[in-house]
Each structure stands twice: as C-alpha cells, then as structure tokens.
C-alpha positions in Angstrom: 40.1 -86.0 258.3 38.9 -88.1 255.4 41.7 -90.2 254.1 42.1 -90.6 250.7 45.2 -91.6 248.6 47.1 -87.9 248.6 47.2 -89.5 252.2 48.7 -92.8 251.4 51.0 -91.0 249.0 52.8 -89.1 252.1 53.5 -92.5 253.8 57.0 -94.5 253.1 55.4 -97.9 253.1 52.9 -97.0 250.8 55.2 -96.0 248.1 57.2 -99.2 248.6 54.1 -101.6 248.5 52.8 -99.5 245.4 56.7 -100.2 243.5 56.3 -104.2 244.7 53.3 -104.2 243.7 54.0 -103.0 239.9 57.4 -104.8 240.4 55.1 -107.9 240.7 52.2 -107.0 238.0 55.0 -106.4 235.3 57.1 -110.0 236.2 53.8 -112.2 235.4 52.3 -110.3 232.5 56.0 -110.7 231.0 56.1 -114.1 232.0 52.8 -115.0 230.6 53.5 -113.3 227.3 56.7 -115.0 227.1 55.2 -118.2 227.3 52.7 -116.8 224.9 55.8 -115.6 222.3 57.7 -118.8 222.4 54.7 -121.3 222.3 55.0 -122.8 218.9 51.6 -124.2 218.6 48.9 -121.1 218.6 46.0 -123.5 219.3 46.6 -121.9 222.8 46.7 -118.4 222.3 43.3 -117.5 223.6 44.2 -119.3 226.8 47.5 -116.8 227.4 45.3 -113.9 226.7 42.6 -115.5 229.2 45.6 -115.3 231.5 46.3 -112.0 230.8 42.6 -110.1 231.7 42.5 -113.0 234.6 45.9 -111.6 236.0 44.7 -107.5 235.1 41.3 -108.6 237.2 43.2 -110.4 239.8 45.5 -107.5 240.5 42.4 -104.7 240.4 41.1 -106.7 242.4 44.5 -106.8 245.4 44.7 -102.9 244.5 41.1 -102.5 245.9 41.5 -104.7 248.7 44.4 -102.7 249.7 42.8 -99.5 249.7 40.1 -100.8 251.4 41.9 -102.1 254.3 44.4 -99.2 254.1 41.9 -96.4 253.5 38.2 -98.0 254.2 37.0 -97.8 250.6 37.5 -99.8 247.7 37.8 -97.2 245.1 39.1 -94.3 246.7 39.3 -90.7 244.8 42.7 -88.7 244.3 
C-alpha cells in the first residue's frame, strides 16, 4: 500500500501537527505584518515583505520535510 496523504489524514497526530502547524504559520505572518503596520518609517517595507516570502518558503519547505519523513516523498499527491 502506497501511502499518500488520504493516509495521513486518517491518523490523530497528523491532524494535530497539521492545526500546530497553521496555528504557528498564522502567529508569525501576523506578527511580521504587525511590525510591518505599526512601523512608522516605510524605508523598511521591502524588508517585512522579504520576511513574509522567506517565512512562506521556510514553512513549504518544513511541510515537505514532514511529508517526506512521514510519507517518503516530498510532494506527495491527494
């Protein structure tokens, strides 16, 4: 049997990793853009959106590395 992520989906702890996980994603991006909202100088506005694709990477990044040491591949199909 192949796994795949209809797999994962029947486990508990995959479900609970997968709502830390976006529990996690959704904390920094709002942190990051609420540094971005209240900074008064906007010299440094390209640096908070650097942040922001860095952080988007960074977590496709975990996501693959999850699947790959949950399910053998990196970008596993439904």
């Amino acid at each position: 049997m192949e796994k795949t992520i209809a797999y994962l989906k029947e486990k508990a702890w995959y479900r609970f990793f997968k709502v830390i996980y976006i529990a996690i994603f959704v904390l920094i991006m709002l942190l990051i853009n609420g540094m971005w909202f209240f900074e008064e100088n906007f010299k440094y506005a390209f640096n908070f959106l650097l942040a922001d694709v860095s952080i988007v990477f960074l977590f496709y990044l975990v996501r693959g590395a999850f699947y790959y040491i949950a399910i053998g591949k990196f970008n596993p199909k439904k």
